[in-house]
C-alpha positions as MATLAB code, in Angstrom:
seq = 'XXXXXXXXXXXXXXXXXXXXXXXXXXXXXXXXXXXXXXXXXXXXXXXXXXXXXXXXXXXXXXXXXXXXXXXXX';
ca = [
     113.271  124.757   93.905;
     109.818  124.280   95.796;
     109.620  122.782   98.873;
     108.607  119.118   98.600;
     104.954  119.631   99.682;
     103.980  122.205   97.563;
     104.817  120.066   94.878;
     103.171  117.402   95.996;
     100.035  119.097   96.298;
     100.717  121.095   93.100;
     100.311  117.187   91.065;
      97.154  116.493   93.196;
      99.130  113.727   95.246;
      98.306  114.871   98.379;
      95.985  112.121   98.857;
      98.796  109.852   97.903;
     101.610  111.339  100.116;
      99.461  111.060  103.089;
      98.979  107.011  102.879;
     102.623  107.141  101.410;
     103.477  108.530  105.060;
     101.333  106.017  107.098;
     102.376  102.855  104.732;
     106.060  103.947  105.581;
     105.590  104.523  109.303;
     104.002  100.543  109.283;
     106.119   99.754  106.933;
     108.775  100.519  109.960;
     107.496   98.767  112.454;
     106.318   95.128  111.081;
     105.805   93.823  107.785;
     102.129   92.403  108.997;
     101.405   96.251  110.257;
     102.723   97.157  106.426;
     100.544   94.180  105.151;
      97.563   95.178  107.490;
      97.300   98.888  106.595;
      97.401   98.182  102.669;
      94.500   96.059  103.123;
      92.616   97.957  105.445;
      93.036  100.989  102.434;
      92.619   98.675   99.276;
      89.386   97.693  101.770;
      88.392  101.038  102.377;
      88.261  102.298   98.755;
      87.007   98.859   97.446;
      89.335   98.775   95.068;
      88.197   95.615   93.079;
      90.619   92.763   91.090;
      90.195   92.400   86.934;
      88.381   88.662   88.378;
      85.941   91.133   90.130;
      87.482   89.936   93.554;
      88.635   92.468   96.341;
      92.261   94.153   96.045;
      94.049   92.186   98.998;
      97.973   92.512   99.602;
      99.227   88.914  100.874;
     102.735   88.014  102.843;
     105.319   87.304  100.024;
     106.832   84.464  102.727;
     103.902   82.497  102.321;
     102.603   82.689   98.884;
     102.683   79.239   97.898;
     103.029   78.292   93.933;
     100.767   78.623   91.510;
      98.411   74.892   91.142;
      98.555   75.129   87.383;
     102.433   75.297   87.588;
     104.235   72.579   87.579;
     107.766   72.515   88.686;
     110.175   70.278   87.440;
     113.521   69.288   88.268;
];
């Protein structure tokens, strides 16, 4: 079997495993440093939404509902 970064590199993920690696090590530490470094590479390679708005990761805690929604009980 080939090592695992050989392969990697073989499928042209290298660019991939590298943020993999830095999402996992803030990942690790706090969800806002997991949160923060997303953002700061959606940012960096302007990735852009299908409503032509920036990419931008938010906290799951604090995602309220959507308005349109109505909940019912």
């Amino acid at each position: 079997m080939r090592a695992p970064h050989r392969l990697v590199a073989s499928l042209g993920l290298a660019p991939i495993a590298v943020r993999g690696r830095r999402w996992q090590s803030a990942a690790i530490d706090t969800y806002t440093a997991y949160l923060d470094t997303l953002n700061g590479d959606a940012h960096a390679a302007t990735h852009i939404t299908v409503r032509g708005e920036a990419l931008v990761f938010i906290a799951q805690d604090v995602r309220t509902a959507h308005p349109t929604k109505a909940t019912s009980r």
